[in-house]
VOZAPA-615719 format. One record per residue (C-alpha): residue in one letter; x, y, z; residue number from 1; chain. Coordinates in nm, 4 decimals, padded with zeros to 6 digits. Example, Ala and Ser with C-alpha at 12.3 -4.5 7.8 and 13.67 -1.06 7.14 Angstrom:
2
<'A'; <01.2300; -00.4500; 00.7800>; 1; 'A'>,
<'S'; <01.3670; -00.1060; 00.7140>; 2; 'A'>,
This chain:
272
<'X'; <-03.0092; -00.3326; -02.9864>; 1; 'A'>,
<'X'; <-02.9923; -00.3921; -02.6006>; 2; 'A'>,
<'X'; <-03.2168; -00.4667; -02.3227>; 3; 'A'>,
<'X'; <-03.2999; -00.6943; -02.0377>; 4; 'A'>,
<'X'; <-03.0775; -00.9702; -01.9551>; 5; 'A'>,
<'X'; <-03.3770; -01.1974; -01.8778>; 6; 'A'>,
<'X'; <-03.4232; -01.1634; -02.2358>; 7; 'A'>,
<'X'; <-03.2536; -01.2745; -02.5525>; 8; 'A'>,
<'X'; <-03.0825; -00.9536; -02.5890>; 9; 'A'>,
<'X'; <-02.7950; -00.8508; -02.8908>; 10; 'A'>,
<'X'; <-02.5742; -00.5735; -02.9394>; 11; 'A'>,
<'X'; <-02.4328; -00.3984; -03.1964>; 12; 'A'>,
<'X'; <-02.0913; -00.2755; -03.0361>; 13; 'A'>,
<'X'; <-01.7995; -00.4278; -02.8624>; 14; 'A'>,
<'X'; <-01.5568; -00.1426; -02.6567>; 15; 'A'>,
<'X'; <-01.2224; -00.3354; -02.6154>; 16; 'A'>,
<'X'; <-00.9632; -00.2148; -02.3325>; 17; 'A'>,
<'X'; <-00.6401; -00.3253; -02.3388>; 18; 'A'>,
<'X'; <-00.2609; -00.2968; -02.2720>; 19; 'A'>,
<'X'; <-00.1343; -00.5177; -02.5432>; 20; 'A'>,
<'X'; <00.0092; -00.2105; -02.7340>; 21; 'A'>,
<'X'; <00.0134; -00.2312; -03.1184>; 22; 'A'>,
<'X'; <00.3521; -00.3268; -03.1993>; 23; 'A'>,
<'X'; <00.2343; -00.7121; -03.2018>; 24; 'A'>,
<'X'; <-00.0187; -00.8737; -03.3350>; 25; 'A'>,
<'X'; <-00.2224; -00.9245; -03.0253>; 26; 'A'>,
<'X'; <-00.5498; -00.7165; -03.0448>; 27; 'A'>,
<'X'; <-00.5841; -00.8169; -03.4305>; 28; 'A'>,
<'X'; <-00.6376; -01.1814; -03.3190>; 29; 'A'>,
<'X'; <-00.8704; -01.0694; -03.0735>; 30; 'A'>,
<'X'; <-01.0485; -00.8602; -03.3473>; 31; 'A'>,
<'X'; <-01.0053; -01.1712; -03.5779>; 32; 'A'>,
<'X'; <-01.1720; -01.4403; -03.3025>; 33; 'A'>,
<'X'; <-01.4778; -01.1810; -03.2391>; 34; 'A'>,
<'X'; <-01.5167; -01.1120; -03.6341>; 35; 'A'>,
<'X'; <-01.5195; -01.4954; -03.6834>; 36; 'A'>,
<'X'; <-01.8127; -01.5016; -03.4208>; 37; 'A'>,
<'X'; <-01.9936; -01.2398; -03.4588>; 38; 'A'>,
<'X'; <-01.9006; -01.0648; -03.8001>; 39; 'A'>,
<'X'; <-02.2116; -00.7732; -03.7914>; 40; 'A'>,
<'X'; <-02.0424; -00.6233; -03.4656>; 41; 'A'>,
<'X'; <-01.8384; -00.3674; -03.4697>; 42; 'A'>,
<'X'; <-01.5644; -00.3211; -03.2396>; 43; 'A'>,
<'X'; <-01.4439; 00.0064; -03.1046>; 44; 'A'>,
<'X'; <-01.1432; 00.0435; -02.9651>; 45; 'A'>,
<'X'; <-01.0885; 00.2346; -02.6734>; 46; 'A'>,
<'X'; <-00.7124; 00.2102; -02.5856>; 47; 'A'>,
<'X'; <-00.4271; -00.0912; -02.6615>; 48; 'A'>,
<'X'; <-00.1645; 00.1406; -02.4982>; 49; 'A'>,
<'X'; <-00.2273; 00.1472; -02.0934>; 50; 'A'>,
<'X'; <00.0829; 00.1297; -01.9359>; 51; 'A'>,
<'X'; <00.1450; -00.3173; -01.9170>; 52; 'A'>,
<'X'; <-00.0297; -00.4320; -01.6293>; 53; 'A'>,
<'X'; <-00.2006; -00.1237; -01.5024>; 54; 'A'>,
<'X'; <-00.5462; -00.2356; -01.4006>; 55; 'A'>,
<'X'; <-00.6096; 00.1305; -01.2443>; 56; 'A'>,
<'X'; <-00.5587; 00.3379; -01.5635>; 57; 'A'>,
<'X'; <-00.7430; 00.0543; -01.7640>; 58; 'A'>,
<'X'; <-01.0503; 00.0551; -01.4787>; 59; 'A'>,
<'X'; <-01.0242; 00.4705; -01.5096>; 60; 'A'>,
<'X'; <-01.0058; 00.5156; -01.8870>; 61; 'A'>,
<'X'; <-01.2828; 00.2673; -01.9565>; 62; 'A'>,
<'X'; <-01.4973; 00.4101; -01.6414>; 63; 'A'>,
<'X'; <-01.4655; 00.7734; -01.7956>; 64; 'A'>,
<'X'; <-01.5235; 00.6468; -02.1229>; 65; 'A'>,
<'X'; <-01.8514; 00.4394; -02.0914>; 66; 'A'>,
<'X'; <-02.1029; 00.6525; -02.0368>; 67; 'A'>,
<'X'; <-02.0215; 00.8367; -02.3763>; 68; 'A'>,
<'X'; <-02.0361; 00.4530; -02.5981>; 69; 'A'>,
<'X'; <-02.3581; 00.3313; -02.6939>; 70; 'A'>,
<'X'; <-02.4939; 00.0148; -02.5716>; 71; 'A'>,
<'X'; <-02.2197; -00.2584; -02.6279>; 72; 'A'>,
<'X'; <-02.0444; -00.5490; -02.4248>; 73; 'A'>,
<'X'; <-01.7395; -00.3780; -02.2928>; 74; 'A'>,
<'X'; <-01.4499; -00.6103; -02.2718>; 75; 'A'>,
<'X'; <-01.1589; -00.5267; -02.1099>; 76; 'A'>,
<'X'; <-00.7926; -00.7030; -02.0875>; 77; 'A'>,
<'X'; <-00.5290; -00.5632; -01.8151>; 78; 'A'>,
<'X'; <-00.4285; -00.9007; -01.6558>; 79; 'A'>,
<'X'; <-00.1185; -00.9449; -01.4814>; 80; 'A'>,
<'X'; <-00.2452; -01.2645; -01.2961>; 81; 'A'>,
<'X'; <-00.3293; -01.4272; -01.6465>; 82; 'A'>,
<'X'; <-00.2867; -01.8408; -01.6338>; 83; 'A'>,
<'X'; <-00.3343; -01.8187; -01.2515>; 84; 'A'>,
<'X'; <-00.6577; -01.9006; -01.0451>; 85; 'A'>,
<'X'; <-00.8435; -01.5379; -01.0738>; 86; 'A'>,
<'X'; <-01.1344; -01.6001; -01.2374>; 87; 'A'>,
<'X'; <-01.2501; -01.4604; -01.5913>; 88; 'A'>,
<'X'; <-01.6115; -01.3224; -01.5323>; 89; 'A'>,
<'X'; <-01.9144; -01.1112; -01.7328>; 90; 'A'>,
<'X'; <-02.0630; -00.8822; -01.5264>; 91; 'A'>,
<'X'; <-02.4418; -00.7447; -01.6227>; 92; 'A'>,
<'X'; <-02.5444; -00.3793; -01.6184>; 93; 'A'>,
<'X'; <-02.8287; -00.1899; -01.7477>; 94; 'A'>,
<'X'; <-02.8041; -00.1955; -02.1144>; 95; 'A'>,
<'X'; <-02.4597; -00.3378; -02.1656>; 96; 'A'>,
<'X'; <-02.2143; -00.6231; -02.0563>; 97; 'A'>,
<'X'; <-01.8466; -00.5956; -01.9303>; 98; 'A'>,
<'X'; <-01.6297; -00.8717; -01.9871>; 99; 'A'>,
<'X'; <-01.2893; -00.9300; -01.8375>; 100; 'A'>,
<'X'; <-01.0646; -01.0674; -01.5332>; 101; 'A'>,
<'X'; <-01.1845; -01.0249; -01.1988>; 102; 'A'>,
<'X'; <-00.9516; -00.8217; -01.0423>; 103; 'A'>,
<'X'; <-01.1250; -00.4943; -01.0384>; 104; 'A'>,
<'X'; <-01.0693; -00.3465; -01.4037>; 105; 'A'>,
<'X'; <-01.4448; -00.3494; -01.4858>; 106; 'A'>,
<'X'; <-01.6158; -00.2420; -01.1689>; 107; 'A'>,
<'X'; <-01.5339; 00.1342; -01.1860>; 108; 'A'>,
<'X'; <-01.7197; 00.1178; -01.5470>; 109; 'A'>,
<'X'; <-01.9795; -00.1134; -01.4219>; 110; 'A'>,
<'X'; <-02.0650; 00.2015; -01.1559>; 111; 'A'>,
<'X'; <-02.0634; 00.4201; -01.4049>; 112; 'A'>,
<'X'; <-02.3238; 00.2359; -01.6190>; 113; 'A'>,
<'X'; <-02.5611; 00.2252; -01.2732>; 114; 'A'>,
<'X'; <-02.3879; -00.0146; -01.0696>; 115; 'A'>,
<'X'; <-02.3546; -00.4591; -01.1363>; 116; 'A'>,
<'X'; <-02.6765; -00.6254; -01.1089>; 117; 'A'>,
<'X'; <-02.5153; -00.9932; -01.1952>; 118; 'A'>,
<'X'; <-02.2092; -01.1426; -01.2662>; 119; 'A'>,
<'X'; <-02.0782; -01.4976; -01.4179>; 120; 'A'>,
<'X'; <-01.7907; -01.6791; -01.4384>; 121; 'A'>,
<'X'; <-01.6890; -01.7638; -01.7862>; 122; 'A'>,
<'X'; <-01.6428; -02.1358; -01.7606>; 123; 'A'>,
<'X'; <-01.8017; -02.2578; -01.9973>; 124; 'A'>,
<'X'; <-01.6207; -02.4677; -02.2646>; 125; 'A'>,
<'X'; <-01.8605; -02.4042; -02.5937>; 126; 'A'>,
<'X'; <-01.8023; -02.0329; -02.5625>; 127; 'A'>,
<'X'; <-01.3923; -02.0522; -02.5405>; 128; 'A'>,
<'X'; <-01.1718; -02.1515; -02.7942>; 129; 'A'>,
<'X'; <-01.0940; -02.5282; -02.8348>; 130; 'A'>,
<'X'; <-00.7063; -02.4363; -02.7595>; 131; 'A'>,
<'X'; <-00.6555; -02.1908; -02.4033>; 132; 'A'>,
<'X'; <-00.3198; -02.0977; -02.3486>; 133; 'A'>,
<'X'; <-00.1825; -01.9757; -02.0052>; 134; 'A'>,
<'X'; <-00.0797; -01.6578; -02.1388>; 135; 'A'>,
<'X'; <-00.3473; -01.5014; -02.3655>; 136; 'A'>,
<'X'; <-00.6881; -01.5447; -02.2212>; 137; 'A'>,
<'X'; <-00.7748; -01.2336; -02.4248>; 138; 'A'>,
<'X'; <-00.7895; -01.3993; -02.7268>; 139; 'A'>,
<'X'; <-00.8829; -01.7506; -02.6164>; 140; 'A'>,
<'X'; <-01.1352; -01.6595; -02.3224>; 141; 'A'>,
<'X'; <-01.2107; -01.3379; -02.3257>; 142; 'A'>,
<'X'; <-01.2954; -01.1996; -02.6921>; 143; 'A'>,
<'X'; <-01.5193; -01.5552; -02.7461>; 144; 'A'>,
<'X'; <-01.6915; -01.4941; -02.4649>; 145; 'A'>,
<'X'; <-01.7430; -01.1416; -02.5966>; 146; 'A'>,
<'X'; <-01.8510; -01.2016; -02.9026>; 147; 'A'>,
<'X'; <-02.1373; -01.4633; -02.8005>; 148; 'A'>,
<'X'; <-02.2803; -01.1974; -02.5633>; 149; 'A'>,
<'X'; <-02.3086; -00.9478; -02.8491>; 150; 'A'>,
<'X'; <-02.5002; -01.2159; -03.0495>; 151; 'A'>,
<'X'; <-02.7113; -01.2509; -02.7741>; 152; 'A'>,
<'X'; <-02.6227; -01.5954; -02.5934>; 153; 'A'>,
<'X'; <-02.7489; -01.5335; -02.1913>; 154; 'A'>,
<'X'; <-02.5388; -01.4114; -01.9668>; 155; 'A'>,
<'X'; <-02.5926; -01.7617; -01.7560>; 156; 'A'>,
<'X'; <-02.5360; -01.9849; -02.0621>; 157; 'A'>,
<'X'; <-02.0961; -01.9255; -01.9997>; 158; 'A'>,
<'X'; <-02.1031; -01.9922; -01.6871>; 159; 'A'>,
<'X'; <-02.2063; -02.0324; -01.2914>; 160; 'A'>,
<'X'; <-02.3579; -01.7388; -01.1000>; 161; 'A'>,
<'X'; <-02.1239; -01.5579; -00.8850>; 162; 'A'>,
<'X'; <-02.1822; -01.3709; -00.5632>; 163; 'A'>,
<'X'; <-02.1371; -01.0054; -00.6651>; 164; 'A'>,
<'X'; <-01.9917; -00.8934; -00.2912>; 165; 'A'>,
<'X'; <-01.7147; -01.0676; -00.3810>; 166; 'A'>,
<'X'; <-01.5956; -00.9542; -00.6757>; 167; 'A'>,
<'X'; <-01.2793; -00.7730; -00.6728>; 168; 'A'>,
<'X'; <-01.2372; -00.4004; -00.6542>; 169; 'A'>,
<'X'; <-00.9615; -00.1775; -00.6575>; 170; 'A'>,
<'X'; <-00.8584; -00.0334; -00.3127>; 171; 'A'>,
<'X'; <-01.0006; 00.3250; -00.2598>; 172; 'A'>,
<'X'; <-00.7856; 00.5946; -00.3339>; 173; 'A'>,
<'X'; <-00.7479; 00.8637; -00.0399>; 174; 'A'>,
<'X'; <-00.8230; 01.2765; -00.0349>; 175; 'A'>,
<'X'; <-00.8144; 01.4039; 00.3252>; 176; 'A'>,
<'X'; <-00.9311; 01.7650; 00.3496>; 177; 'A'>,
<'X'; <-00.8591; 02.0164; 00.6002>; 178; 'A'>,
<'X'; <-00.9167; 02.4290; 00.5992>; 179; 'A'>,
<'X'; <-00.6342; 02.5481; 00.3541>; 180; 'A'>,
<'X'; <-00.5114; 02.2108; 00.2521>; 181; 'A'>,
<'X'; <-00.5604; 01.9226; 00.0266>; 182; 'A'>,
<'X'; <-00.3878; 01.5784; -00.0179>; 183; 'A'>,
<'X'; <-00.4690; 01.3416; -00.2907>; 184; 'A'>,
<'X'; <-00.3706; 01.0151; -00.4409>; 185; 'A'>,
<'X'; <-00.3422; 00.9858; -00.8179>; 186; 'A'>,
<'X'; <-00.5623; 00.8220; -01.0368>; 187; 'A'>,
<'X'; <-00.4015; 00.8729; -01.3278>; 188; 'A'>,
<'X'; <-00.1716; 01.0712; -01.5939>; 189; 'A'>,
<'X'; <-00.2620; 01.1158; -01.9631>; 190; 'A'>,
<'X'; <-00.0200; 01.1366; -02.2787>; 191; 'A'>,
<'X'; <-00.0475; 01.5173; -02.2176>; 192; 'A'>,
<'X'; <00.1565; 01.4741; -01.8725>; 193; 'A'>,
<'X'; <-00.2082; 01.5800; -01.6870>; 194; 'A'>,
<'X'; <-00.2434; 01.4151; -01.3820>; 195; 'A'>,
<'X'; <-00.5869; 01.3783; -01.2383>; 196; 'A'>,
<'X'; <-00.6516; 01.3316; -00.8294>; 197; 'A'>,
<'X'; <-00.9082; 01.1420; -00.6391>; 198; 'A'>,
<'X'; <-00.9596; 01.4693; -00.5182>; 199; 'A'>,
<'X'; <-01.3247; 01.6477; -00.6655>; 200; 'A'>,
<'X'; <-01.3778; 02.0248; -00.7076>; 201; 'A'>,
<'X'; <-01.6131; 02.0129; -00.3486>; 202; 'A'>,
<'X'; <-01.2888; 01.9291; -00.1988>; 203; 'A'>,
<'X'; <-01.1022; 02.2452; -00.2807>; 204; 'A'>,
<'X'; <-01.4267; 02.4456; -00.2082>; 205; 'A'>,
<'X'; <-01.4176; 02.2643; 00.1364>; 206; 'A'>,
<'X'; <-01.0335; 02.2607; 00.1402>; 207; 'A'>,
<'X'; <-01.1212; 02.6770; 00.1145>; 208; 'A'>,
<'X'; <-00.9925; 02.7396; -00.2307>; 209; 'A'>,
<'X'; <-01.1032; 02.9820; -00.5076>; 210; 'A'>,
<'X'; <-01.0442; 03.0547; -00.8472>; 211; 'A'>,
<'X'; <-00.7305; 03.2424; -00.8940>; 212; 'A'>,
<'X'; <-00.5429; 03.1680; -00.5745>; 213; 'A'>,
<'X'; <-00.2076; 03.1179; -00.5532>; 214; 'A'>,
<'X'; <-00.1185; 02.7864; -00.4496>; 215; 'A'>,
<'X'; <00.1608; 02.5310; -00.3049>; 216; 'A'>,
<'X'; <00.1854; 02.2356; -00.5144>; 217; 'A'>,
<'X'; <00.4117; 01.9446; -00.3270>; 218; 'A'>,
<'X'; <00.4813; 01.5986; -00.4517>; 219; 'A'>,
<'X'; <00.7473; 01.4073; -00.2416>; 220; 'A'>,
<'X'; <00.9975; 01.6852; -00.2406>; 221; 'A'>,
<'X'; <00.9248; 01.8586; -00.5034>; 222; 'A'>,
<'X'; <00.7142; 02.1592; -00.4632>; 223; 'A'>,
<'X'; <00.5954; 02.3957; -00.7586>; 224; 'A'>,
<'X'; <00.3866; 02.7355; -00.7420>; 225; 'A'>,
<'X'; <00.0138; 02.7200; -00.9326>; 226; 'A'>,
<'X'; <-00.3200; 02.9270; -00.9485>; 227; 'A'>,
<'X'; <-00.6486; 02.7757; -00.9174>; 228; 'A'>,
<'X'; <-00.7961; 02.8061; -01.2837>; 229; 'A'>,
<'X'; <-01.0719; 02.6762; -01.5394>; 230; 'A'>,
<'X'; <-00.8089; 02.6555; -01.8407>; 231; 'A'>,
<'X'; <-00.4651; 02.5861; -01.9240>; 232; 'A'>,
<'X'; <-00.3874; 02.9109; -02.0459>; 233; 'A'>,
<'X'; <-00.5006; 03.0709; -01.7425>; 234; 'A'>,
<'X'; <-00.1150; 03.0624; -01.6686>; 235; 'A'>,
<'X'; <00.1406; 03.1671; -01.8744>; 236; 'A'>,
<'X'; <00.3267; 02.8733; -02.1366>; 237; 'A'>,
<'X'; <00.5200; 02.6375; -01.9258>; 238; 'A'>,
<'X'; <00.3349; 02.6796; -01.5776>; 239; 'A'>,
<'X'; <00.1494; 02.4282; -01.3608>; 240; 'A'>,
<'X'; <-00.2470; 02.5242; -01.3453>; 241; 'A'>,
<'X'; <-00.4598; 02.3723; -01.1001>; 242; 'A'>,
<'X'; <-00.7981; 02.2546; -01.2960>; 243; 'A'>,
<'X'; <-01.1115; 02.0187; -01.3102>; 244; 'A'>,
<'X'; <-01.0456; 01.7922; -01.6095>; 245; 'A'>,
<'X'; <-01.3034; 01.6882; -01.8277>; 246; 'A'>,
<'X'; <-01.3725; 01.3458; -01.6022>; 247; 'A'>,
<'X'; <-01.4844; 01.5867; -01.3641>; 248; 'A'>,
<'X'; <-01.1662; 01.5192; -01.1400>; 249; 'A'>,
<'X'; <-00.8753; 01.7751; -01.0114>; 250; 'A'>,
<'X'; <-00.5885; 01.7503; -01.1965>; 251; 'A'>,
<'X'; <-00.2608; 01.9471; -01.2258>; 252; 'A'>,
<'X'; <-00.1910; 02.0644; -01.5721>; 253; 'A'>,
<'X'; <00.1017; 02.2547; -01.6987>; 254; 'A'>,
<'X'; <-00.0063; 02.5293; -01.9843>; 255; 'A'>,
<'X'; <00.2142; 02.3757; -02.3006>; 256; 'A'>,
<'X'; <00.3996; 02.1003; -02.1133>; 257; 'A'>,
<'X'; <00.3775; 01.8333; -01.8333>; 258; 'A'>,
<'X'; <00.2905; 01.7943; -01.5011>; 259; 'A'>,
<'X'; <00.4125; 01.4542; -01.5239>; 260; 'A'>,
<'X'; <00.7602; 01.5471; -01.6071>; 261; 'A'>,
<'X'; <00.7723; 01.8717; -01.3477>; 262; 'A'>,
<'X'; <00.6262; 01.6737; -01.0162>; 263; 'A'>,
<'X'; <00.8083; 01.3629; -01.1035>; 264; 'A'>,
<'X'; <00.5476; 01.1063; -01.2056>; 265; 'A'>,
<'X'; <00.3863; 01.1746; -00.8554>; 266; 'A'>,
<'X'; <00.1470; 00.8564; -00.6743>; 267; 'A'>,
<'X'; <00.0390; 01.1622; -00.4452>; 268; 'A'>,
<'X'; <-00.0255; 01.5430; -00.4104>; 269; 'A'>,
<'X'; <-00.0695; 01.7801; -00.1424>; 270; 'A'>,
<'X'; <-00.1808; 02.1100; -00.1966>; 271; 'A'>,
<'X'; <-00.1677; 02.4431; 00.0156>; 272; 'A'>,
């Protein structure tokens, strides 16, 4: 069940984001500290393996995952500053919560679900655990705080108000478009060795592009030939395709292997 945050309001679903990897026990206690709260929620787990201590791949995957979950709080753990003085926060949307650190991994999801219409700091003692460490705030902060939203305790009750200007966001990636070129930063590569661009199709209609053209594909010094297609096998097996990935984003793909590996685990493309 969800609804307004003015309201008692309870949900049925937790979406957990992290980069704690399942070789250790790490997201189990977190599962184990939200079961112990709130034991009728289930808890659907969206990743555990984002590269440790990339906020932009854990702000991406959750933002392109959201709108496809049902109504849940949404927490989400990629926290290199962990034990320092960023602040832990819950952040209000329409028909959900996002719960995390404030240093931009839930805002991208947070537009995706319509934009944040409040946010709190979670400093609230009753809704941590008795013990915090300095070096798991997932399981001591975080999944508590969690689980209390999703048995509907406000919003307000875990902690002060907070300015939502000043939350923190992730620095705008750059596409620059000119007639017969394209440059993008990367937003991210999958296991698949696709990596997607800040870059939308508009841009290589504007940029001049069609389907089928033959294209220069140039990251740092490497440079590859693609086509402009709507599939990966619009190329024969081991050739770079030029696409718009299922996010809606371009992306270089390579038909039966990876882009990744052939442009060198690029940070930015240029295309011609």
């Amino acid at each position: 069940m969800a609804g307004r945050h003015t309201e008692r309001v309870w949900f049925d679903c937790i979406s957990f984001t992290t980069d704690y990897g399942l070789d250790d026990g790490f997201v189990a206690a977190c599962h184990g500290v939200m079961a112990k709260i709130a034991p009728h929620v289930r808890v659907l787990d969206v990743t555990h393996t984002v590269t440790p201590g990339d906020v932009r791949k854990a702000a991406t995957t959750l933002a392109q995952t959201v709108a496809y979950l049902p109504p849940a709080v949404h927490l989400a753990v990629v926290d290199p500053g962990v034990g320092t003085a960023r602040r832990a926060i819950a952040v209000v949307v329409d028909d959900g919560l996002l719960v995390g650190p404030d240093n931009g991994v839930l805002l991208p999801a947070a537009e995706t679900l319509g934009g944040v219409r409040e946010a709190y700091e979670l400093s609230t003692p009753e809704y941590r655990l008795a013990t915090v460490s300095s070096t798991f705030h997932g399981r001591d902060i975080f999944a508590p705080a969690a689980a209390h939203l999703a048995t509907g305790v406000a919003p307000s009750k875990l902690g002060q108000a907070l300015d939502i200007r000043a939350l923190k966001r992730l620095p705008s990636l750059e596409v620059v478009v000119a007639q017969g070129k394209l440059v993008s930063e990367v937003v991210a590569t999958d296991r698949f060795g696709n990596v997607q661009l800040a870059a939308r199709p508009a841009d290589l209609t504007k940029a001049g592009f069609h389907d089928g053209d033959r294209l220069a594909i140039r990251a740092g010094t490497i440079e590859k030939i693609a086509y402009l297609g709507d599939t990966f096998a619009d190329v024969p097996d081991g050739d770079p395709v030029v696409i718009t990935d299922s996010a809606g984003h371009v992306a270089i793909a390579v038909n039966g292997g990876s882009a990744t590996k052939l442009l060198g685990d690029p940070k930015k493309i240029t295309i011609s």
